[in-house]
KEVO-471074 format. One record per residue (C-alpha): x, y, z. Coordinates in Angstrom, 2 decimals, decimal comma, m for minus. Example, Ala and Ser with C-alpha at 12.3 -4.5 7.8 and 13.67 -1.06 7.14 Angstrom:
// KEVO-471074
         X         Y         Z
     12,30     m4,50      7,80
     13,67     m1,06      7,14
END
This chain:
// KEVO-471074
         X         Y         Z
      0,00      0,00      0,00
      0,99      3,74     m0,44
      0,64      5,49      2,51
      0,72      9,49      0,95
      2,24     10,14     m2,21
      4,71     13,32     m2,86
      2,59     16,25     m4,00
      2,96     20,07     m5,38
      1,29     20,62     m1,40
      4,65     19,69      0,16
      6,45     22,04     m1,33
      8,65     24,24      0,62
     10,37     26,40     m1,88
     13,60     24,86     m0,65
     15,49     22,74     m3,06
     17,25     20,89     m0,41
     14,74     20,41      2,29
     11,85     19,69     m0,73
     14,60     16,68     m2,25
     15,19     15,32      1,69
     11,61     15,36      1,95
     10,71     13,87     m1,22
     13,34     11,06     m0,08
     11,59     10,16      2,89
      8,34      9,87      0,98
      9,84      7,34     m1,57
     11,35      5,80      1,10
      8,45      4,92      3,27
      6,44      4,13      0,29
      8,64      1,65     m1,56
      8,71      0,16      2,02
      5,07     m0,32      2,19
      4,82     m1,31     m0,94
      6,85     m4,27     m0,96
      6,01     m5,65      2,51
      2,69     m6,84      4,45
      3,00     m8,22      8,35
      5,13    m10,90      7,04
      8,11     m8,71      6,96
     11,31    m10,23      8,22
     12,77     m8,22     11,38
     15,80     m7,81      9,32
     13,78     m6,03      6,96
     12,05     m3,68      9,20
     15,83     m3,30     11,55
     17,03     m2,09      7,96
     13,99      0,68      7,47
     14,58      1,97     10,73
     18,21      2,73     10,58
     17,27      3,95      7,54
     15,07      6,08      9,00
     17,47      7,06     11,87
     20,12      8,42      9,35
     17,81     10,37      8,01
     16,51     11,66     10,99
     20,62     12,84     11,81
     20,93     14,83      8,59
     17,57     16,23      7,92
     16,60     17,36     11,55
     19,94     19,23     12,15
     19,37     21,00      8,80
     15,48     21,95      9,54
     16,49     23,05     12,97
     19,73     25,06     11,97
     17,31     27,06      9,31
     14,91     27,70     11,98
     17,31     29,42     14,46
     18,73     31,42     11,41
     14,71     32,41     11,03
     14,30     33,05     14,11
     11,41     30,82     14,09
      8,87     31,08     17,42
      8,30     27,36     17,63
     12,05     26,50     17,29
     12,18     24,23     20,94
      8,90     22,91     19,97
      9,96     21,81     16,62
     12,95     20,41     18,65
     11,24     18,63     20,83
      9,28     17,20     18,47
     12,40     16,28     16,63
     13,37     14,10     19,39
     10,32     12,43     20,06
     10,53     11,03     16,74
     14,24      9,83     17,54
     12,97      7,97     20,95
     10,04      6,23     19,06
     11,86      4,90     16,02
     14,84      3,83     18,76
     12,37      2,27     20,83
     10,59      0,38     18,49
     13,90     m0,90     16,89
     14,97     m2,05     20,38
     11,33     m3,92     20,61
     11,70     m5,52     17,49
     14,90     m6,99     18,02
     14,21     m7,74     21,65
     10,94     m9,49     20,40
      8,36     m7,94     22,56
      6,58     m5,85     19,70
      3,39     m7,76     19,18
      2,80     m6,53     15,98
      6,27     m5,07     14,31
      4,63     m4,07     11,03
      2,00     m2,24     11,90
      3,95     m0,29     14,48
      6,42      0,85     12,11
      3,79      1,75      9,58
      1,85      3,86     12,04
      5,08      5,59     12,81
      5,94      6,21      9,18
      2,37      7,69      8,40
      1,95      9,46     10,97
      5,64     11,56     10,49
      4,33     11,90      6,75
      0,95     13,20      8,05
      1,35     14,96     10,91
      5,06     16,07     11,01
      5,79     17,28      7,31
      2,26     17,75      6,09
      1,41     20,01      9,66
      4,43     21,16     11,37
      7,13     21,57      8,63
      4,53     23,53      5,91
      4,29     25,21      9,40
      7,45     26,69      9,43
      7,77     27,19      5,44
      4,64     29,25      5,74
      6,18     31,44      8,73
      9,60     31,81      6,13
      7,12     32,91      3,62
      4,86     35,17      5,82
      7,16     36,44      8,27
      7,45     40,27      7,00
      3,77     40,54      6,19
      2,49     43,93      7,92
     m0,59     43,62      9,71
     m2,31     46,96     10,16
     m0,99     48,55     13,70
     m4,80     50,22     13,86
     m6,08     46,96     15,47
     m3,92     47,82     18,65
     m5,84     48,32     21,76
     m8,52     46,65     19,98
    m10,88     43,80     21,32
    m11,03     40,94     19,27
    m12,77     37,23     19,39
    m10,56     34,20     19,30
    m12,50     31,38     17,62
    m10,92     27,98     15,32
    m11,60     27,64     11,59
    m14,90     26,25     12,46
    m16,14     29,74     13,92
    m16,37     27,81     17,35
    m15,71     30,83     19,86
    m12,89     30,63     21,96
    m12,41     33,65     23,90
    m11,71     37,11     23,47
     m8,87     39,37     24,33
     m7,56     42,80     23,34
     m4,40     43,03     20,76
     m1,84     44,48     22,99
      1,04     44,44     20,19
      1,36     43,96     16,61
      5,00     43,63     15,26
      4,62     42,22     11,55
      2,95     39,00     11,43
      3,17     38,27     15,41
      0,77     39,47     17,67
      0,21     39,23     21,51
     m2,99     39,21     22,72
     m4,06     40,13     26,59
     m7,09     37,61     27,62
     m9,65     40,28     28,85
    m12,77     37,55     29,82
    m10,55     34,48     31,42
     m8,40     32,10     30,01
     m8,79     31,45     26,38
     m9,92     27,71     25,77
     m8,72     24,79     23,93
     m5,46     25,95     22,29
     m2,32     24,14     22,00
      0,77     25,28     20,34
      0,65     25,31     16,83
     m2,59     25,74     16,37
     m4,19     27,87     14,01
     m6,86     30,05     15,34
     m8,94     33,20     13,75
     m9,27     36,79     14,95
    m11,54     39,05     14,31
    m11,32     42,55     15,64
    m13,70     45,70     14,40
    m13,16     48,92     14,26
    m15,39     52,04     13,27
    m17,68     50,70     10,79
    m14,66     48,11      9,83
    m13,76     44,82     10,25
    m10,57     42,93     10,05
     m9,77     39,04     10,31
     m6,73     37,11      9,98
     m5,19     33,48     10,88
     m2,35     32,65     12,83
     m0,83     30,22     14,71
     m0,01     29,64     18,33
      3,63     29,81     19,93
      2,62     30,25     23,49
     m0,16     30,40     25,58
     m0,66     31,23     29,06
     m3,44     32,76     31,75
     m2,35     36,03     31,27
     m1,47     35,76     27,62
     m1,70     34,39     24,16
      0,82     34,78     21,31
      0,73     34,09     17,89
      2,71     34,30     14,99
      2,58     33,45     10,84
     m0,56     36,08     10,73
     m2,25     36,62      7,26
     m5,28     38,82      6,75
     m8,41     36,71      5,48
    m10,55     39,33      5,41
    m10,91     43,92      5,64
    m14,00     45,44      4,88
    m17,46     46,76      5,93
    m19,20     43,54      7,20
    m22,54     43,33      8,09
    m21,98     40,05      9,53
    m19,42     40,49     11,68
    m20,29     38,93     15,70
    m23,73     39,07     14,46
    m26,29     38,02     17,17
    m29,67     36,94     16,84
    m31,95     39,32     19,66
    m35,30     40,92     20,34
    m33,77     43,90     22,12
    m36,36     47,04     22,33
    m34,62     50,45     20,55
    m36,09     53,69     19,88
    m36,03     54,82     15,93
    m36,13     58,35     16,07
    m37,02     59,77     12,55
    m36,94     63,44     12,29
    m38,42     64,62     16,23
    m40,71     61,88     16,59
    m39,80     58,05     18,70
    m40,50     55,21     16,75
    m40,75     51,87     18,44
    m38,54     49,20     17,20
    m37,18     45,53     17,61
    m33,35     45,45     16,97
    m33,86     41,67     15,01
    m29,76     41,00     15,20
    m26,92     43,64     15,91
    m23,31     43,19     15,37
    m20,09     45,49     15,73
    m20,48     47,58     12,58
    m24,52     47,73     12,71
    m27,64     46,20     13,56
    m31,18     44,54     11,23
    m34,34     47,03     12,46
    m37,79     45,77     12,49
    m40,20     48,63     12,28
    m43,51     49,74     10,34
    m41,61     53,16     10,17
    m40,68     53,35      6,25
    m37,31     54,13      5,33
    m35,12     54,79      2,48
    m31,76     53,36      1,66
    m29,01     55,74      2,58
    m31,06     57,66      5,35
    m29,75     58,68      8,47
    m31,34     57,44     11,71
    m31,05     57,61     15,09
    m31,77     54,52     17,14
    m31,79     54,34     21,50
    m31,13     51,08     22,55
    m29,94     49,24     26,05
    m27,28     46,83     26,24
    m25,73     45,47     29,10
    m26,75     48,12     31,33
    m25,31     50,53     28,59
    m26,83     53,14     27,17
    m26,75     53,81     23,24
    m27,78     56,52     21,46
    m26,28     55,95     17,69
    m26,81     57,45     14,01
    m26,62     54,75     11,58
    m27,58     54,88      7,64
    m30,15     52,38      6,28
    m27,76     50,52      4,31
    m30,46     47,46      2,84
    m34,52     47,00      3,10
    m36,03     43,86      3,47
    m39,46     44,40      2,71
    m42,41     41,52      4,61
    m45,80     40,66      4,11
    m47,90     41,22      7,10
    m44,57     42,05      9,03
    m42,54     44,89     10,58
    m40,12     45,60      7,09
    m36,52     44,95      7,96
    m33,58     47,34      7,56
    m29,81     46,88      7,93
    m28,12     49,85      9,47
    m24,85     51,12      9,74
    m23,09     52,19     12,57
    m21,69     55,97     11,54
    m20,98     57,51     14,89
    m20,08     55,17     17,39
    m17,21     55,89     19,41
    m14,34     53,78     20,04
    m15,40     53,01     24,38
    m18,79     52,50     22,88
    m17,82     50,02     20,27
    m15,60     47,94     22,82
    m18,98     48,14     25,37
    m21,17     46,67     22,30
    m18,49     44,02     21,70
    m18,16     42,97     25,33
    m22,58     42,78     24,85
    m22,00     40,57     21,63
    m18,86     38,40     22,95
    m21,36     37,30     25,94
    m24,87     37,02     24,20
    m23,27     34,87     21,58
    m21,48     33,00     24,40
    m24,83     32,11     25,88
    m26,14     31,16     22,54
    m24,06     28,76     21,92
    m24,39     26,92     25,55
    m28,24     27,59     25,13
    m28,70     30,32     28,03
    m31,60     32,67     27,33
    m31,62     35,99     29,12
END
């Protein structure tokens, strides 16, 4: 069997690292290829001193090109390094001791795994941060607060960027400690601004109560966002059209604006006023009607745009959002 072929997504850009790599992928392949769990323990004592030679050359290169990169997760990477060395030494000293029950598979699980976990995860890990690592992230996001979530858009925890410093940036944890990260992995930000929103990924290179750094950040997304932290709600607000107070149902709000029910009409591009209560906070906010959703034998529904919301009043409807969505998810109405 083949356990993963070489492919284009290996790549590092780095004719000697992509030729030792593409080495140990022939290697481990014509292995498989040509033996089942009948292979003789000379055999597999042969692939894994193979292995270890490789393991002498190639590591000491990947690690001396890290330190010259000053790469974040250079003791990681490391130790990592050597826990490969201890398992293919151990199970060499099984096999030939005779106490591996089953010799084949262990080896194979070994060789898969550092095919699709080490190289595929870790090493594009640190080819990525080579490639990345003067990308200038936007120093208006400091100071600002931002939500920590995975790929998945599975909140987190939120924080405030304390310091940006080209694609690294450390992040304070202003609501607790930040769940379910480990090093390495990649998380998303998202932070907002006035009537902006920014996100970007980036990976994890340490992680503690007090703080969270990352590293290897690239922008995924800048603009005006009507779905950024957008919460479903049935909060009461004041529309106040010309002198006169409109009732209203804010139907879901986010940083940069909110969706209005109302039987007031309005017209895309006018300026509002809206009065709501969040969090024991008090908002009083123009916004333009950006988009009219028009309903049969319902309240129409307009999207509006935050246009004067200042910067301690953005951070108080962000704390709102960070903890209605928080009880969302865990099914807490209030």
């Amino acid at each position: 069997m083949q356990i993963r072929a070489w492919s284009n997504e290996f790549v590092s850009g780095i004719d000697e690292i992509d030729s030792q790599h593409k080495e140990l992928f022939e290697l481990i392949n014509i292995f498989a290829l040509n033996n089942d769990e009948n292979v003789t323990e000379k055999a597999l004592v042969s692939f894994l001193d193979r292995l270890w030679e490789y393991c002498i050359h190639h590591f000491s290169l990947e690690e001396e090109m890290m330190r010259t990169n000053d790469y974040p997760l250079l003791d990681y990477h490391i130790g990592l390094h050597q826990d490969l060395r201890w398992v293919v030494t151990d199970i060499k000293s099984e096999i030939t001791a005779g106490t591996l029950r089953e010799p084949y598979t262990s080896v194979i699980r070994l060789s898969s795994d550092w095919l699709n976990e080490h190289i595929a995860k870790h090493d594009l890990s640190f080819f990525s941060f080579c490639k990345n690592k003067d990308y200038d992230l936007s120093k208006s996001m400091l100071g600002k607060v931002c939500e920590i979530s995975t790929l998945s858009n599975e909140m987190l925890g939120v924080g405030r960027i304390e310091s940006v410093d080209n694609n690294r940036i450390d992040i304070s944890h202003s609501t607790g400690k930040i769940l379910a990260l480990e090093l390495n992995d990649i998380v998303k930000v998202s932070s907002a601004g006035k009537g902006s929103f920014q996100a970007f990924l980036a990976m994890i290179f340490h992680t503690a109560p007090e703080i969270l750094k990352l590293f290897n950040a690239t922008v995924v997304k800048t603009a005006n966002d009507r779905e950024f932290f957008r919460v479903k709600t049935d909060m009461e607000a004041l529309l106040w059209v010309e002198s006169e107070p409109q009732p209203a149902t804010i139907v879901d709000i986010s940083a940069v604006g909110m969706m209005l029910a109302t039987d007031e009409p309005l017209e895309i591009s006018q300026l509002v006023r809206i009065e709501f209560l969040a969090q024991n906070t008090h908002f009083e906010e123009f916004c333009r009607v950006v988009r009219a959703v028009r309903r049969v034998e319902a309240p129409d529904n307009y999207g509006l745009a935050f246009e004067t919301m200042t910067n301690a009043q953005s951070d108080r409807l962000i704390s709102f959002l960070f903890n209605k969505q928080a009880m969302n998810r865990h099914g807490i109405k209030k």
